[in-house]
N, C-alpha and C positions, 0 to 999 in steps of 0.2 A: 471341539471339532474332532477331536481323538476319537471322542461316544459315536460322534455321529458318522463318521465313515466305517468304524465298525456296525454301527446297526445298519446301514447301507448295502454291506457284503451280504447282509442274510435276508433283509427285504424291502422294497423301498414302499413308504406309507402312502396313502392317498391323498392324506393333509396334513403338511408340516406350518406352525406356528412360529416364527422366530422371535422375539422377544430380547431387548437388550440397546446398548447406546452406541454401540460401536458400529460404523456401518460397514468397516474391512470385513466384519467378521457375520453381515449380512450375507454380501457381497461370496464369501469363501463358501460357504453353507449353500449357496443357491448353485454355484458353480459343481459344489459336490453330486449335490442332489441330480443336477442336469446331466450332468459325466456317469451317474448311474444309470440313469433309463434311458443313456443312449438315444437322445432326442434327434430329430433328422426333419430335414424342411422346417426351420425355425419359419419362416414367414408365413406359415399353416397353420403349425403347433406349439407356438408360445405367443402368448397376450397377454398382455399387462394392464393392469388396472391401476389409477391414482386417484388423485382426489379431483382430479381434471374431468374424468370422465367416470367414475362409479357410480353404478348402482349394482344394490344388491342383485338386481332378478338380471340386468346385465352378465354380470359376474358368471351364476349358477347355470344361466344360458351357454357363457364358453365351458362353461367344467361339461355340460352334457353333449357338445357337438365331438362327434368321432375324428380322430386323429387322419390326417392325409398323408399316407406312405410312408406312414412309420406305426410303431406298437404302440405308443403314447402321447401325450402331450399334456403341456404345462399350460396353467393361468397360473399367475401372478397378482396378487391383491397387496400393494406397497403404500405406504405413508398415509392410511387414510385415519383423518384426524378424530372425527364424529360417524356414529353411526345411532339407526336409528333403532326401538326395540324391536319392531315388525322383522329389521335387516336381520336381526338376532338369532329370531325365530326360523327363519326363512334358510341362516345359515344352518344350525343345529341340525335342522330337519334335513339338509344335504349332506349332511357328517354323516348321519347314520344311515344313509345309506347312498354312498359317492357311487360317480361311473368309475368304473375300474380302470379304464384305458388312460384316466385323468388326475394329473397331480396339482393339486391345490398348496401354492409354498403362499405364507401373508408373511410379508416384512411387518411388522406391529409394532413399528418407532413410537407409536404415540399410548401404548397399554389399550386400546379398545376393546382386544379380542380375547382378554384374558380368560372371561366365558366357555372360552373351547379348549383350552388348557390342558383339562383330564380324557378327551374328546379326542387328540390327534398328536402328532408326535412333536413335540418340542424341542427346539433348539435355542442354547442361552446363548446370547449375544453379548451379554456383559462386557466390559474391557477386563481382559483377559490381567491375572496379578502377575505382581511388576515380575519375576524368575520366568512366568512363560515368555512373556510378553518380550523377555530382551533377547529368549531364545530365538522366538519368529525372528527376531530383527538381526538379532547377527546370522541368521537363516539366510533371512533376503540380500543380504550383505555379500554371503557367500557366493551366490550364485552369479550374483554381477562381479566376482572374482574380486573383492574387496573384503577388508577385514576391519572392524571397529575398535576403538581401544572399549577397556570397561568406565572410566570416566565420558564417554562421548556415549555410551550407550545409556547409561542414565541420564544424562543429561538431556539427549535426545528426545527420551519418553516422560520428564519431567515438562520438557517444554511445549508439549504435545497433548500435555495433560493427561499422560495414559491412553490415547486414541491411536490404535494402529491404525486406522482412515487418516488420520492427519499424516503420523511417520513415514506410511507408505508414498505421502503424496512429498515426502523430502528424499526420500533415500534417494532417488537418481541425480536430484542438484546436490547433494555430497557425493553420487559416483564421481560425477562427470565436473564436478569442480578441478581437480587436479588427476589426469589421467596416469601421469607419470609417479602419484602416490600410494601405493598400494592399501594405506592406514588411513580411516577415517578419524580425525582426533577429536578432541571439546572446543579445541581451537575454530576447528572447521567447523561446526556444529554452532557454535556462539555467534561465529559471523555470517551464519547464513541460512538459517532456520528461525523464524518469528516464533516470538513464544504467545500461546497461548492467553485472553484474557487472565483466567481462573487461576494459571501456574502464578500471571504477575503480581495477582492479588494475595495469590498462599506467599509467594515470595515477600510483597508489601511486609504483610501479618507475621511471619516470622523476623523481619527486621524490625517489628512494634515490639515484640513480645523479648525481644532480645536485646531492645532501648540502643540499637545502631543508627543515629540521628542521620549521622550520611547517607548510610544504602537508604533509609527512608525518603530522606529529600530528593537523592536522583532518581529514585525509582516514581515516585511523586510529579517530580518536574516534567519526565516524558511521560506520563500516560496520563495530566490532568486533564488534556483537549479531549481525548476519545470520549465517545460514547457512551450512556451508559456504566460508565466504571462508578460514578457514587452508590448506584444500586449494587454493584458486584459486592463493593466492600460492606456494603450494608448489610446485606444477604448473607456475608461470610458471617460478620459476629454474631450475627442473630442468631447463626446455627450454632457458634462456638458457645454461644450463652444457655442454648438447649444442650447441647451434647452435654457441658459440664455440669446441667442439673437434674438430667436424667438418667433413669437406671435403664433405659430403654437398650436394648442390642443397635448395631447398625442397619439390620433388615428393618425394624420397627421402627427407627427415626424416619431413615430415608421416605418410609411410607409417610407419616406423620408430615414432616416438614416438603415432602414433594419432590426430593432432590434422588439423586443416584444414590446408590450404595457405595459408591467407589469413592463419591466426593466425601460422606460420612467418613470413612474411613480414613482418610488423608487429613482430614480436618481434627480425630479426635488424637493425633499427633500433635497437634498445635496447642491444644488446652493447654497440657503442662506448662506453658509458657506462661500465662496468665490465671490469678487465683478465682474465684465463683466472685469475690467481691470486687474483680477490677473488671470482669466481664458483665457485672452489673451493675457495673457506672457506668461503661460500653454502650451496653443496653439502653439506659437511660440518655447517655448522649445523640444515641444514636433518634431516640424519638423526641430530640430536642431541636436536632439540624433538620428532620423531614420536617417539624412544624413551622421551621423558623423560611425555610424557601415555600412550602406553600403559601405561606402567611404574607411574600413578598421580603421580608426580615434581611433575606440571604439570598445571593445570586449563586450559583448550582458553585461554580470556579471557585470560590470562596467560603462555599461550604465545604469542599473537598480538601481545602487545605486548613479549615479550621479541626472539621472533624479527624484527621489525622494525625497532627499533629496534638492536639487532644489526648489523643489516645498514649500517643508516644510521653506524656507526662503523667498519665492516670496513673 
């Protein structure tokens, strides 16, 4: 964000690319950009595009219609999942040569537009690593005249799983929890900020890897009804089983395997915990429980607590 309002003071591009998981940090980038070109008559000169209503020759249509009462104006191209090659071609050929009066920002949650990359000016969205990341937040913290402990500020961003979209959507129910305390603590933070699927699961995996039969079973016991969780935990070791047989970087997993970068990195913390030959009996457990519930064998409840506890004896 630092790059990008510095390259903002000397000129603002015609088409910015955002790229990344975090959506605070969409969200901050779009705000920049707009607070630069001094947008004026938003109901004229900013249109948004989604997946609701794209198309490409739509799209390149608002980028060529002239600004109303003001020097500029913005489209917006956000969350669009699929595009076609023709869209490709069609965009390319408006990169090289855009109307000047019109700034093209794409939110690119979903990597489609990676194509234009070298083409237009980019912005990383990634979740920002944890020393910036607790700076923004004791940041946001300040400003609502609040202070955090350093215990509550990890904690916070642990259970949040690194998403300043999600922290930001907590900080006011810890302002406004206790007006008369001027210290957000771990206390307040434990009882009143949900943690995150993916944190429950790292937190599971570190009570396996650590043979804490307790934290295992309670952490177990409330999250075996949700949704979804036998694949989160599945997903985990399948990646803990590649991370620790590969000489792959984190950039080159995360491609390989589909996942963030951020989650790579947090995960290949956890290997230590478990040796190559206990992550593949893991492995092989794990292609034992998905055969045994397709097969009928195993009802999903019962494989979450077979293959867990499983694991905790491997």
């Amino acid at each position: 964000m630092k790059t990008l309002k510095n390259r903002l003071k000397e000129k603002i591009e015609n088409c910015y690319l955002l790229e990344g998981e975090d959506y605070y940090l969409y969200d901050k980038a779009f705000s920049m950009i707009k607070k630069a070109c001094k947008l004026e008559i938003e109901d004229f000169n900013l249109t948004i595009f989604d997946d609701e209503n794209f198309s490409m020759q739509s799209v390149l249509n608002a980028c060529e219609v002239m600004p109303m009462g003001s020097e500029f104006k913005i489209v917006v191209l956000k969350n669009i999942a699929k595009i076609s090659e023709n869209d490709k071609k069609m965009l390319q050929k408006y990169i090289e040569n855009p109307t000047l009066s019109t700034f093209l920002i794409i939110f690119d949650y979903f990597n489609v537009f990676s194509f234009i990359k070298d083409k237009c000016a980019f912005v990383d969205c990634k979740r920002f690593d944890n020393e910036t990341a607790k700076a923004v937040i004791v940041s946001e913290f300040s400003k609502r005249n609040k202070q955090i402990s350093g215990e509550a500020v990890n904690a916070l961003l642990d259970y949040c799983n690194g998403y300043l979209t999600r922290v930001n959507n907590e900080i006011d129910k810890l302002c406004y929890y206790d007006l008369s305390e001027p210290l957000v603590t771990k206390k307040m933070v434990d009882n009143l900020v949900s943690k995150d699927d993916e944190y429950i699961i790292y937190e599971l995996t570190e009570a396996l890897g650590q043979k804490k039969s307790d934290k295992v079973i309670k952490i177990l016991d409330n999250m075996v009804k949700e949704q979804g969780i036998l694949g989160l935990i599945s997903n985990h070791f399948r990646r803990l089983f590649f991370i620790s047989i590969s000489g792959l970087d984190n950039k080159e997993l995360s491609k390989l395997l589909g996942v963030k970068e951020y989650a790579i990195a947090k995960q290949r913390n956890q290997v230590n915990n478990f040796s190559k030959m206990q992550l593949k009996k893991i492995y092989e457990l794990l292609e034992e429980v998905d055969f045994n519930i397709k097969s009928g064998a195993m009802l999903q409840e019962f494989a979450i607590y077979y293959l867990v506890l499983s694991i905790l004896y491997i």
